[in-house]
VOBA-1610 file (N, C-alpha, C; in pm, whole numbers, padded with zeros to 5 digits, always signed):
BEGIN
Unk-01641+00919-00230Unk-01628+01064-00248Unk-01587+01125-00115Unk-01482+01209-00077Unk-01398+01245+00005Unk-01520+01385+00056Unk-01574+01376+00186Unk-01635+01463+00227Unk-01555+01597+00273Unk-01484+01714+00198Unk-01400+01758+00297Unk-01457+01895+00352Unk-01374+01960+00407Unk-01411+02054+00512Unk-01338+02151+00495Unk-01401+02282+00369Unk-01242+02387+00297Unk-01283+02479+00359Unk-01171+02585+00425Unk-01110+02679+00500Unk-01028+02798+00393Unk-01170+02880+00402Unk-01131+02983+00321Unk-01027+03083+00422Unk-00861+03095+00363Unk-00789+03163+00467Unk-00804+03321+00457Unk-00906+03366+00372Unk-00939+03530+00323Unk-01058+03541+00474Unk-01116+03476+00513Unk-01197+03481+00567Unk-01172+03525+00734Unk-01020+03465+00764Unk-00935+03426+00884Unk-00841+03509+00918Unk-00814+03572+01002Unk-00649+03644+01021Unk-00551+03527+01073Unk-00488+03572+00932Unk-00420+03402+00908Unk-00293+03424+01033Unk-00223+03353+01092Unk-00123+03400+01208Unk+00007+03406+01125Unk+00104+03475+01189Unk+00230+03460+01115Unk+00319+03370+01123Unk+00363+03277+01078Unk+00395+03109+01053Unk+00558+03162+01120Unk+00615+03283+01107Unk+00771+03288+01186Unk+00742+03270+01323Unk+00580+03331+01390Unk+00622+03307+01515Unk+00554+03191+01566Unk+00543+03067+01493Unk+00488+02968+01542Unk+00613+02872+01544Unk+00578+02736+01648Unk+00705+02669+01684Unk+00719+02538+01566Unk+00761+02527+01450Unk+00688+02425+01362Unk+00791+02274+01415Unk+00867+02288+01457Unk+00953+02153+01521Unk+01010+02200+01631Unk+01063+02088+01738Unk+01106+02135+01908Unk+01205+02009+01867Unk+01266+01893+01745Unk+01375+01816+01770Unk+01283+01706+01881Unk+01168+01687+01908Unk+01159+01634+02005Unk+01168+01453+01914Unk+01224+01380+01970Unk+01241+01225+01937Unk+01127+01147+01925Unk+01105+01065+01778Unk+01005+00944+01814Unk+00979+00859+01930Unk+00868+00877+01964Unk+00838+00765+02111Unk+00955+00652+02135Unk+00955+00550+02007Unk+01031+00439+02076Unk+01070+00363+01897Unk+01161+00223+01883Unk+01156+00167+01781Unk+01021+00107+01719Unk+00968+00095+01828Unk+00808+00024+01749Unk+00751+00100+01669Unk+00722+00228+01693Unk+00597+00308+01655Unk+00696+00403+01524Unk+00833+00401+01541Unk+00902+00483+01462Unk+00927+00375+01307Unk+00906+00232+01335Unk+00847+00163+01253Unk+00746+00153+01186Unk+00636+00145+01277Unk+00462+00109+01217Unk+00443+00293+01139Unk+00528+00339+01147Unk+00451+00515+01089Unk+00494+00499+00937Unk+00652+00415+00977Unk+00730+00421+00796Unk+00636+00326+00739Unk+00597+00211+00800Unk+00491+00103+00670Unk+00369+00206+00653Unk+00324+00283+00762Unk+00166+00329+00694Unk+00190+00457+00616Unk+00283+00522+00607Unk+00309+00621+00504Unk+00410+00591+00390Unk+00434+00472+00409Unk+00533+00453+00269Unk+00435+00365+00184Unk+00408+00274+00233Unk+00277+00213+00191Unk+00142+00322+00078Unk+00169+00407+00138Unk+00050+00514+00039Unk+00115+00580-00048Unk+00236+00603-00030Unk+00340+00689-00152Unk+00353+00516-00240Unk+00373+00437-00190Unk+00437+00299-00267Unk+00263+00317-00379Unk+00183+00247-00296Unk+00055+00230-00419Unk-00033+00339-00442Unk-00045+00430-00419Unk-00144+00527-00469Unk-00048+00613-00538Unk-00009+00581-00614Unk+00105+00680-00724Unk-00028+00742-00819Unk-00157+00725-00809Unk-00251+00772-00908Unk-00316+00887-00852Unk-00277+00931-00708Unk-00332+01001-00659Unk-00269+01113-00584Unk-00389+01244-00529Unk-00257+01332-00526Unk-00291+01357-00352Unk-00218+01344-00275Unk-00196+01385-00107Unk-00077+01406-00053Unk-00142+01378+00040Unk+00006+01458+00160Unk-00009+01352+00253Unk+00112+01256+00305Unk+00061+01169+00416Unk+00221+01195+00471Unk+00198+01190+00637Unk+00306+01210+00735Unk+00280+01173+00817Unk+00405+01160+00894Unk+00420+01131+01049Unk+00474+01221+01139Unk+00410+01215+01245Unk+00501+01335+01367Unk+00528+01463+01315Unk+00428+01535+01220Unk+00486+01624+01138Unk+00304+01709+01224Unk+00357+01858+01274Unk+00282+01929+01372Unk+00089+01947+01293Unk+00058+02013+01311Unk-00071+02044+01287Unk-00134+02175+01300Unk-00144+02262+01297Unk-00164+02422+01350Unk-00336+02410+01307Unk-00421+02423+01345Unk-00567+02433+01321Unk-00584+02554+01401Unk-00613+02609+01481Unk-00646+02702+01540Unk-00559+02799+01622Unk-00584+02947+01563Unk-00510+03017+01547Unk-00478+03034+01746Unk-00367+03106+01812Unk-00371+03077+01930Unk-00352+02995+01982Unk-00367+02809+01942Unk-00357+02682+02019Unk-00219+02626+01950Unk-00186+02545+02038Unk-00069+02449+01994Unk-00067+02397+01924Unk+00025+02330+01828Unk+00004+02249+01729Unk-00039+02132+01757Unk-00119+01999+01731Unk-00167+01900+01762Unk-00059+01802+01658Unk+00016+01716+01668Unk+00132+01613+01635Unk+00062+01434+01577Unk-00016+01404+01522Unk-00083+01256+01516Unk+00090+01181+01435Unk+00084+01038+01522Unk+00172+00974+01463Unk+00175+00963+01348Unk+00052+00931+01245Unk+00019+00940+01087Unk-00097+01028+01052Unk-00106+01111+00935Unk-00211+01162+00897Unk-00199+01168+00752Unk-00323+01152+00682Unk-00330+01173+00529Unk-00430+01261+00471Unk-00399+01349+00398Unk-00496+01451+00338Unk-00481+01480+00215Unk-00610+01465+00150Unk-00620+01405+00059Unk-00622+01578-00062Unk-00575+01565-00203Unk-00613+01695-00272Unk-00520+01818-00210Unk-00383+01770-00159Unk-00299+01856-00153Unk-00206+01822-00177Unk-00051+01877-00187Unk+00096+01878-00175Unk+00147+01900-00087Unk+00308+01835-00094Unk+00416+01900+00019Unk+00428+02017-00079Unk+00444+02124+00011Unk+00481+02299-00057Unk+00660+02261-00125Unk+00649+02347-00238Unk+00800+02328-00346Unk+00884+02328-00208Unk+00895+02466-00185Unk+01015+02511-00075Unk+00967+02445+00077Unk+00976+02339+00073Unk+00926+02284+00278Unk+01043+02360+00354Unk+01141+02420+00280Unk+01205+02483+00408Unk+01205+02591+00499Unk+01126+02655+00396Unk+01020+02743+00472Unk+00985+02760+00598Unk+00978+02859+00648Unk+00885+02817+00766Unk+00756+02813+00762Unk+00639+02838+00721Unk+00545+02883+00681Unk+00498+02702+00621Unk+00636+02630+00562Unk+00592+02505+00525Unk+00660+02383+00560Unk+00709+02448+00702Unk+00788+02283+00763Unk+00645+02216+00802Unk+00520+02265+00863Unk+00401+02163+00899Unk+00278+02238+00851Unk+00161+02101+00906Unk+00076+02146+00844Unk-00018+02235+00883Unk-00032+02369+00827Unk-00122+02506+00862Unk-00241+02504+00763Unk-00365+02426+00863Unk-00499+02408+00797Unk-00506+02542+00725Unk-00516+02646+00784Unk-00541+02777+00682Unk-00465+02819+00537Unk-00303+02738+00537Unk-00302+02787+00427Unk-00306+02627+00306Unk-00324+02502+00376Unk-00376+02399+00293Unk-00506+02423+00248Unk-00597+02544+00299Unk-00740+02492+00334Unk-00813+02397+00364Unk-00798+02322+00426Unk-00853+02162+00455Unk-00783+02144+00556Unk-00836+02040+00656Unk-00806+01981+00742Unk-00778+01789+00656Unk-00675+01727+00805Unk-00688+01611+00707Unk-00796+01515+00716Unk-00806+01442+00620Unk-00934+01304+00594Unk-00916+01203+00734Unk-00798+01190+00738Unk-00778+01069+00834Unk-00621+01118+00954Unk-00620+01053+01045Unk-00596+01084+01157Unk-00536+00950+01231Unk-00390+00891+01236Unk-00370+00723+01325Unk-00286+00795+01465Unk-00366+00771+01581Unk-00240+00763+01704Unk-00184+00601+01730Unk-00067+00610+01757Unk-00043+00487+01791Unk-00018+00488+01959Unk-00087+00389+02016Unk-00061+00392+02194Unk+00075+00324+02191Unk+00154+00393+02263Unk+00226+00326+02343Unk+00283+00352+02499Unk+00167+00415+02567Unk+00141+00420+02675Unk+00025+00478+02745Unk-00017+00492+02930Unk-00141+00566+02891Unk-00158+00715+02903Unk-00038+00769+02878Unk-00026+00910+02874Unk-00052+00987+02821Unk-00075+00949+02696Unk-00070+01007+02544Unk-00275+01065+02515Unk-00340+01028+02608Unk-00454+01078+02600Unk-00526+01058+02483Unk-00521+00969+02440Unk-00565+00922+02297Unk-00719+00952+02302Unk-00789+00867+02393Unk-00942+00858+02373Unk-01011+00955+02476Unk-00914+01077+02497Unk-00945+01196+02583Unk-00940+01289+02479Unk-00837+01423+02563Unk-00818+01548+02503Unk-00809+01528+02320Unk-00656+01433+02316Unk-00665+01458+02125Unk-00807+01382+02086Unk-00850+01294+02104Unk-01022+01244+02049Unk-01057+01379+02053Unk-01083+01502+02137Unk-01188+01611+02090Unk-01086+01696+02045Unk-01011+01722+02050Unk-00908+01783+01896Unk-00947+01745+01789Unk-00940+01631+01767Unk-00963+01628+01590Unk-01114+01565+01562Unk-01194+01563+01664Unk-01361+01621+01666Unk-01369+01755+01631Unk-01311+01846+01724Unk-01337+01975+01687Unk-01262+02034+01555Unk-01164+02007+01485Unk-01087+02022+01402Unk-01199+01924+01249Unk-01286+01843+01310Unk-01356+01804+01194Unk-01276+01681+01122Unk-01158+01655+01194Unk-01124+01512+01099Unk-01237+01405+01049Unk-01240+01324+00938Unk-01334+01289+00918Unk-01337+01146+00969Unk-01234+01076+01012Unk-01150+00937+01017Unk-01044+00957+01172Unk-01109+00929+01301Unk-01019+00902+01383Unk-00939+00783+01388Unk-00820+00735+01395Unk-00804+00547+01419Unk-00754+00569+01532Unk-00738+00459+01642Unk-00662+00438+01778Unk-00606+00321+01730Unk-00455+00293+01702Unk-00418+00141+01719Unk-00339+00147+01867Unk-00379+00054+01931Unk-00337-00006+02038Unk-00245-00162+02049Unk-00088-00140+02024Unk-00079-00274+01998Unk-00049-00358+02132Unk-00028-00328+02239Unk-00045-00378+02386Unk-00145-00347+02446Unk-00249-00256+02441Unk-00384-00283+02456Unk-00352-00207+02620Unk-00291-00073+02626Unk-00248+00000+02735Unk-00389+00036+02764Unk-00474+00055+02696Unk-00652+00139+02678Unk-00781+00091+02698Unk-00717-00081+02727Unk-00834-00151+02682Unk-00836-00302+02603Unk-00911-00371+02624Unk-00881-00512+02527Unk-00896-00433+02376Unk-00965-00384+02327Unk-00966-00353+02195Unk-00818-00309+02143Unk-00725-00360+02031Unk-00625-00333+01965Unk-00664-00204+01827Unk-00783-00213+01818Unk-00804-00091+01703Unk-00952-00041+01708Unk-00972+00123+01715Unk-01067+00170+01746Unk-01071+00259+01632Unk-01174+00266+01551Unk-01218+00329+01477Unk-01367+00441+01471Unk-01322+00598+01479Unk-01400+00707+01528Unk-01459+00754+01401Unk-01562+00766+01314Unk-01615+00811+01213Unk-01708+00968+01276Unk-01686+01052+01192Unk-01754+01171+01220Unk-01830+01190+01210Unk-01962+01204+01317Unk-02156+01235+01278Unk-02170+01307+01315Unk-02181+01413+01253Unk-02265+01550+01263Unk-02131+01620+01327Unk-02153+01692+01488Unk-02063+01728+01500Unk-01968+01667+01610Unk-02005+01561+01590Unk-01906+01473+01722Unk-01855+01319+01665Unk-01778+01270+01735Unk-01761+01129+01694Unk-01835+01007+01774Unk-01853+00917+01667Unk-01920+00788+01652Unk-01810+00644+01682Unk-01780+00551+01770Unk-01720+00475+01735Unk-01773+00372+01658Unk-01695+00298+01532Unk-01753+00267+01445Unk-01679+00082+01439Unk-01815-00058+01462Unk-01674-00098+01412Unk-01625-00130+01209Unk-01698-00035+01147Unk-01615-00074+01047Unk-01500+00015+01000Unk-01435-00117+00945Unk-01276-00046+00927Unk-01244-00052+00830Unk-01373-00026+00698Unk-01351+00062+00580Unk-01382+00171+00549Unk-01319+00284+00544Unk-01309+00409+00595Unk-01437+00470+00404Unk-01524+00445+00408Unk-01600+00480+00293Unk-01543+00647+00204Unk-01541+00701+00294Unk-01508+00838+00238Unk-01396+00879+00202Unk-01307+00762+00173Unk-01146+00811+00168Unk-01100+00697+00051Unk-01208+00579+00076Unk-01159+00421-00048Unk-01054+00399+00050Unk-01041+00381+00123Unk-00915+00306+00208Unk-00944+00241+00339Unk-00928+00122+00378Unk-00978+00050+00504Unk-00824+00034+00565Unk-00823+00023+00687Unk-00743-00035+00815Unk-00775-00165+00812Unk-00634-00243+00834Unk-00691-00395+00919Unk-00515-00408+00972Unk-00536-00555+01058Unk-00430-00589+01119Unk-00386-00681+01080Unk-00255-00695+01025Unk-00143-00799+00931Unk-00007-00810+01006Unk-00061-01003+01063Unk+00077-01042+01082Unk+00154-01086+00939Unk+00277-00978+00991Unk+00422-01032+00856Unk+00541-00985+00896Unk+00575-01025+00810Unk+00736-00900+00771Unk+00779-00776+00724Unk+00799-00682+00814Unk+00841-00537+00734Unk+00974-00515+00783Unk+01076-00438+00713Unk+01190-00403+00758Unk+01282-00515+00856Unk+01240-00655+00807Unk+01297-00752+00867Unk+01259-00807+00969Unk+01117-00713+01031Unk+01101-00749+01168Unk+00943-00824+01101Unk+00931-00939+01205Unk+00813-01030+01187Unk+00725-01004+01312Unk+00601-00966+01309Unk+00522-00884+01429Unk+00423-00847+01376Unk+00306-00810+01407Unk+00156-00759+01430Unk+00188-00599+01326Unk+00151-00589+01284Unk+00126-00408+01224Unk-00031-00376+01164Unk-00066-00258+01202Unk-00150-00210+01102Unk-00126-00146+00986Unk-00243-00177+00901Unk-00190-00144+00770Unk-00317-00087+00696Unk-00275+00003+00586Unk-00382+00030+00484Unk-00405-00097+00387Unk-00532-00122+00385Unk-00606-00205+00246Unk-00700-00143+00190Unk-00695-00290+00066Unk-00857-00204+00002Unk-00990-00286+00052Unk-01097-00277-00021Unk-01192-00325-00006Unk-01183-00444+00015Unk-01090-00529-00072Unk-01162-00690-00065Unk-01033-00758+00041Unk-00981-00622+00149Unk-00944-00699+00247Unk-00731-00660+00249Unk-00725-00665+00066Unk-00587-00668+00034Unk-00464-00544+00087Unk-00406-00573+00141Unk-00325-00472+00185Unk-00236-00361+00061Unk-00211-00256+00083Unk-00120-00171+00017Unk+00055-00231+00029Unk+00059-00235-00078Unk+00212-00270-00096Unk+00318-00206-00049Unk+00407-00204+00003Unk+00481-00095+00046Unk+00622-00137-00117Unk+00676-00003-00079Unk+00818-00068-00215Unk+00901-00166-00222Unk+00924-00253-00126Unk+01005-00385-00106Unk+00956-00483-00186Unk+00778-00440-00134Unk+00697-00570-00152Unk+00655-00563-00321Unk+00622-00400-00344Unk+00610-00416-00489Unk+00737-00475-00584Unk+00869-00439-00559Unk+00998-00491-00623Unk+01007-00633-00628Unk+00949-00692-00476Unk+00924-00852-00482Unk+00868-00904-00582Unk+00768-00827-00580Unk+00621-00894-00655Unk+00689-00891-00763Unk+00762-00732-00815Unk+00774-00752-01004Unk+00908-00872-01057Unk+01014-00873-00934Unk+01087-00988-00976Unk+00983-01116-00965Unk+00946-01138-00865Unk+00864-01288-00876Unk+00773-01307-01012Unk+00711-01206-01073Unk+00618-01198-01185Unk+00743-01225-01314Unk+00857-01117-01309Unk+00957-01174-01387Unk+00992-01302-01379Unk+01007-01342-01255Unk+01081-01464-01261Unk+00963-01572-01347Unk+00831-01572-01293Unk+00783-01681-01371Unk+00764-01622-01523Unk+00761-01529-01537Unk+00730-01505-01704Unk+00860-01597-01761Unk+00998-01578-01687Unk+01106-01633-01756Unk+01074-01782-01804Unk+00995-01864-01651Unk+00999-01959-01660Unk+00918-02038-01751Unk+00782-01913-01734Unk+00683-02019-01899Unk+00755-01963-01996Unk+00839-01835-02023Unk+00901-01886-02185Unk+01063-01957-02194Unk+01084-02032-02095Unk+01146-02133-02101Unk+01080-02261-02100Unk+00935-02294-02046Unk+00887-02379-02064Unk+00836-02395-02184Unk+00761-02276-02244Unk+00723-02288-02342Unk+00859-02331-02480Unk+01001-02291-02457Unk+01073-02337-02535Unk+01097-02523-02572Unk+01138-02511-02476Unk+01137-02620-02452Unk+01037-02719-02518Unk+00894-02700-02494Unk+00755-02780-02512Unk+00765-02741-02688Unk+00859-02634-02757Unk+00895-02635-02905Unk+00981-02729-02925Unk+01101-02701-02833Unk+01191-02802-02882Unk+01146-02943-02858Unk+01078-02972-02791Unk+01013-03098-02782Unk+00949-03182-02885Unk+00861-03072-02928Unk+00792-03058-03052Unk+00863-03078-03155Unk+00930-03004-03213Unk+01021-03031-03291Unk+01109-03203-03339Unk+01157-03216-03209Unk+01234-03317-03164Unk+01094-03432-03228Unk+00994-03422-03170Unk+00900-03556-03221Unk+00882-03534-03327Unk+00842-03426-03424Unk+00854-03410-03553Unk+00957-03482-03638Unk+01077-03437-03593Unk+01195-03501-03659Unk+01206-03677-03689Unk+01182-03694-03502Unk+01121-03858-03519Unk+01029-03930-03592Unk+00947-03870-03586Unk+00869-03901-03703Unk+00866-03913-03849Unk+00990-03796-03897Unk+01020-03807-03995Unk+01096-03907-04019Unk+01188-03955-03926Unk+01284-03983-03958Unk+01213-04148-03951Unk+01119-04172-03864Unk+01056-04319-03849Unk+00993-04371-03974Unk+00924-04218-04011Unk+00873-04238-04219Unk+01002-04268-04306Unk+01054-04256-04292Unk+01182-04257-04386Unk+01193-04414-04397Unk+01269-04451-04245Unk+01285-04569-04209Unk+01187-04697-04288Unk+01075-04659-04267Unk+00961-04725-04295Unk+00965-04765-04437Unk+00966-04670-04522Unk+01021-04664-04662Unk+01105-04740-04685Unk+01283-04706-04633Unk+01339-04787-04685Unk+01335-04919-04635Unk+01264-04973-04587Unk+01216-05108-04510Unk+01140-05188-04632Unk+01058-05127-04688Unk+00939-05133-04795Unk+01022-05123-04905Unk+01099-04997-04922Unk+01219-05059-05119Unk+01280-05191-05062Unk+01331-05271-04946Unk+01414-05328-04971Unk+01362-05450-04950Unk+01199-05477-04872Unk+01171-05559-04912Unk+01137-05589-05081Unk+01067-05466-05110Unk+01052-05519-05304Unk+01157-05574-05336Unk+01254-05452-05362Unk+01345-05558-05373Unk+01344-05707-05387Unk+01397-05744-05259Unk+01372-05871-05215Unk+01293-05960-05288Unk+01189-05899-05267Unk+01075-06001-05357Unk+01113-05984-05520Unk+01170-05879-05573Unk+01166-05893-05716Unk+01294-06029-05760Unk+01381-06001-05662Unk+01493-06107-05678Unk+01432-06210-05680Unk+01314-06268-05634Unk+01293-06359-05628Unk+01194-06431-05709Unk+01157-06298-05844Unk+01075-06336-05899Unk+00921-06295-05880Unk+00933-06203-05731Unk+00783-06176-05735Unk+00770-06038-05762Unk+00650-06024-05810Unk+00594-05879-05847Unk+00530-05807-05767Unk+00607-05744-05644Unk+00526-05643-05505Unk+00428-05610-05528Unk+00377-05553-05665Unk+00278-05481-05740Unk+00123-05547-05701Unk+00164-05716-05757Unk+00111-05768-05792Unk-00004-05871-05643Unk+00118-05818-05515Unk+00071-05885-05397Unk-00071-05804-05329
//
């Protein structure tokens, strides 16, 4: 059950979204991280088609009226939409006041030690109430630890090491494979018993490979008919045989005076 944190905007003098800066054009860090953002947000549009959120990357944050927008490489929030018109200004990013909610979960990705990960933004989205901090570190610029997981107690954060996020049904772990051709370390969303979220490549894989063997047991299974069949026939055809083996011995024997009947 998703603990969330609603923001009545009647309550707030909401700011006016024309004079806020909702994009500056500024460029993804680098190819790595402009990678690992497309598997962890395509990945949640790919398998949670049953559910309703908002998950992005590099896409701003406005929480408090007066402050800058806060930018997390991935975030997911859960029990909302992208707005019809995103062209908006009011709905190029996300303005806690008029989503009401802040988001569930929160991923920086390090890729250097500038980025203040387990500083300033750690008490940003403490104070903002995220419920789910993650740090992935995949060169370990921060520290031997490659993934740090911040759970929210009371009003501060906890580092936690489990990395099934209870309040959201969704765990983090780290999967060497293949995405987008490249073979390398990524983090990824799973579920409970460990299994990762599919992204759409992998689901299209899966349903040809599932096609492909369905083809193959009802070709096997043909086959194991025609097989069938085929010994049937033999059989018949070995009864037959058998028979006329048996008239032609009578036969035989009657020519000769004997009575088959009678043997």
């Amino acid at each position: 059950m998703v603990e969330q944190v609603l923001i009545n905007a009647d309550d707030y003098s909401v700011p006016d979204a024309n004079q806020l800066m909702t994009e500056d054009d500024t460029p993804v860090d680098n190819f790595a991280s402009a990678r690992q953002q497309r598997l962890l947000v395509g990945s949640l549009y790919s398998s949670l088609q049953d559910q309703t959120f908002l998950a992005e990357a590099n896409v701003g944050i406005y929480h408090t009226d007066g402050e800058a927008a806060i930018v997390p490489d991935v975030f997911i929030s859960f029990d909302v939409q992208t707005p019809e018109n995103w062209w908006e200004k009011q709905n190029r990013c996300y303005l806690v006041w008029k989503f009401g909610k802040v988001p569930e979960v929160v991923i920086e990705i390090v890729s250097n030690k500038e980025g203040e990960e387990l500083g300033k933004k750690l008490r940003i989205y403490e104070k903002m109430r995220v419920i789910y901090y993650v740090v992935y570190d995949p060169t370990q610029q921060l520290g031997e630890k490659t993934l740090r997981v911040y759970q929210l107690n009371g009003r501060y954060y906890r580092e936690t090491q489990e990395t099934w996020l209870e309040q959201v049904g969704l765990g983090v772990t780290l999967w060497t494979g293949e995405f987008e051709g490249r073979q390398d370390n990524w983090l990824r969303w799973c579920y409970q018993d460990g299994s990762v979220l599919a992204t759409g490549d992998e689901l299209a894989q899966r349903e040809r490979l599932e096609k492909e063997q369905a083809q193959q047991l009802a070709q096997q299974e043909r086959l194991e008919k025609e097989q069938a069949q085929q010994l049937a026939q033999q059989e018949r055809l070995e009864k037959e045989q058998a028979q006329q083996r048996a008239q032609l011995l009578a036969e035989r024997l009657l020519s000769l005076g004997i009575d088959p009947e009678n043997l």
